[in-house]
DOFIKE-731288 format. One record per residue (C-alpha): x, y negated, z negated. Coordinates in pm, 1 decimal. Layout:
! residues N
X:Y:Z .
...
END
This chain:
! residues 107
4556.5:-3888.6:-9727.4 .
4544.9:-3661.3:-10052.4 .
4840.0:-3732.9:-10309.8 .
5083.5:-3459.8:-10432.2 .
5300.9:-3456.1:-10708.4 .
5669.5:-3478.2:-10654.5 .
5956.3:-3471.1:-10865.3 .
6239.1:-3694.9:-10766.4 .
6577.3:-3632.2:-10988.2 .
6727.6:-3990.0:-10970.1 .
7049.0:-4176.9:-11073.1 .
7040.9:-3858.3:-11368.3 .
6654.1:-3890.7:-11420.6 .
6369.2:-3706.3:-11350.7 .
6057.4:-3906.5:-11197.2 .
5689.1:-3774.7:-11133.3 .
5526.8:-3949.0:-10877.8 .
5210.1:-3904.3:-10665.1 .
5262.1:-3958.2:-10300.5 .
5110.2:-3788.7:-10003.4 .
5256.4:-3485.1:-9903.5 .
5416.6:-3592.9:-9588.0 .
5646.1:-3843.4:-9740.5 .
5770.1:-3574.4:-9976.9 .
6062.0:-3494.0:-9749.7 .
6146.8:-3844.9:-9678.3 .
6131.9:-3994.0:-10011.0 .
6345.4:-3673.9:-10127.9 .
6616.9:-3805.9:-9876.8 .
6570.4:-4179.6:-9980.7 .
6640.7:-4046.2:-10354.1 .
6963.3:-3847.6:-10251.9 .
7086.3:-4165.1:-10040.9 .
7010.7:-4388.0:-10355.1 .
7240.3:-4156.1:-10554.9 .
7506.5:-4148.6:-10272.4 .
7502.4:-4524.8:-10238.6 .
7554.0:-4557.2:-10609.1 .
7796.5:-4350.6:-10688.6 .
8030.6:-4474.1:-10421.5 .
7940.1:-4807.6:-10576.2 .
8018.5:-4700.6:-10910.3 .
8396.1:-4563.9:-10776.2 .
8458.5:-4843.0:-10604.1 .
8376.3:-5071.3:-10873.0 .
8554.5:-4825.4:-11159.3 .
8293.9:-4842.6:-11401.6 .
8038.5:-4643.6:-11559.4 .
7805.4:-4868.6:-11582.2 .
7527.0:-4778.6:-11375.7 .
7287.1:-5064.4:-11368.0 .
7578.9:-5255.8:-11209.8 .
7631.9:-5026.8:-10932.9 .
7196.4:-5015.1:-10882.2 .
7190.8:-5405.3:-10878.3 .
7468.0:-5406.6:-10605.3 .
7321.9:-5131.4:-10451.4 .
6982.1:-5320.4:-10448.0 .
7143.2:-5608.5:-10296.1 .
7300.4:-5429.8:-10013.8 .
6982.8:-5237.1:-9902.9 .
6805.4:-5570.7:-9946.2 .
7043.8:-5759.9:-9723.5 .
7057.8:-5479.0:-9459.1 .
6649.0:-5405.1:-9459.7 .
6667.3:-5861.0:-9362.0 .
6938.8:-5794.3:-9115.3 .
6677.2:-5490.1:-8923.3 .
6391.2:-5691.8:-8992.0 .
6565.7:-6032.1:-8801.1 .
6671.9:-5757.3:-8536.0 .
6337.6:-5619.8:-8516.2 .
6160.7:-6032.5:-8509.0 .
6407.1:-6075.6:-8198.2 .
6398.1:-5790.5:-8050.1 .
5956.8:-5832.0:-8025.8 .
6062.7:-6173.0:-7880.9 .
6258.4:-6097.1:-7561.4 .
5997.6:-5808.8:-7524.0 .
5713.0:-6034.9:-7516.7 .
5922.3:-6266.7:-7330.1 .
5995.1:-5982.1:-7047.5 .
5607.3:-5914.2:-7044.3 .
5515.0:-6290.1:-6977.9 .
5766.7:-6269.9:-6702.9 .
5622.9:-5918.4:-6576.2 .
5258.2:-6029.2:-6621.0 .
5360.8:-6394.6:-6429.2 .
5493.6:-6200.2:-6100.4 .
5227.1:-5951.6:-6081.8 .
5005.6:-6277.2:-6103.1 .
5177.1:-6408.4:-5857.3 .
5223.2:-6072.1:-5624.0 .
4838.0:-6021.1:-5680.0 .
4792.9:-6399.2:-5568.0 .
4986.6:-6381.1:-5241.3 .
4800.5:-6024.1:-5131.0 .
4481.3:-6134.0:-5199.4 .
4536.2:-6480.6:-5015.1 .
4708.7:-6322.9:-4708.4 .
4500.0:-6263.5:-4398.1 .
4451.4:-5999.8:-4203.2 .
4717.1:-5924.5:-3915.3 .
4409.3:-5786.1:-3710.1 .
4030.1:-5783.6:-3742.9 .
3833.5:-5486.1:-3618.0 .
3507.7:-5607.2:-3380.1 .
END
């Protein structure tokens, strides 16, 4: 994966960072959603004070990236759950065909 330089303008600063060239687009859109996100934090908190408005920001995305994550830990755990319970009647389905006898014999 070769790095690229980008140029991110963020929260009224410029950043150069090397990243590979396929994140570009998505890291673009993670810096314009930062700047959203704080700026609607700044208005709704009246002030101009932006480090504020990036700590609560901060905290939010934190709090919502835990929320996906617990999400994500249950959701893996009534998926493997469902697979025991597929794997457990196939068991069983494969048992009962391969214990069943034949309902004629050819002589």
């Amino acid at each position: 994966m070769a790095l690229k330089k980008i140029e991110l303008n963020l929260l009224g600063q410029v950043f150069l960072l090397n990243v590979p060239e396929e994140q570009h687009d998505d890291l673009r859109e993670a810096a314009r959603l930062l700047d959203v996100r704080v700026s609607e934090m700044k208005e709704r908190m009246q002030t101009v004070q932006v480090d504020r408005a990036v700590n609560i920001v901060a905290l939010n995305l934190s709090f919502e990236l835990l929320q996906e994550k617990q999400k994500n830990n249950l959701m893996e755990k009534v998926l493997h759950d469902q697979i025991q319970q597929l794997s457990a009647s196939l068991e069983n389905i494969l048992t009962r065909t391969t214990n069943q006898q034949p309902a004629y014999e050819i002589q």
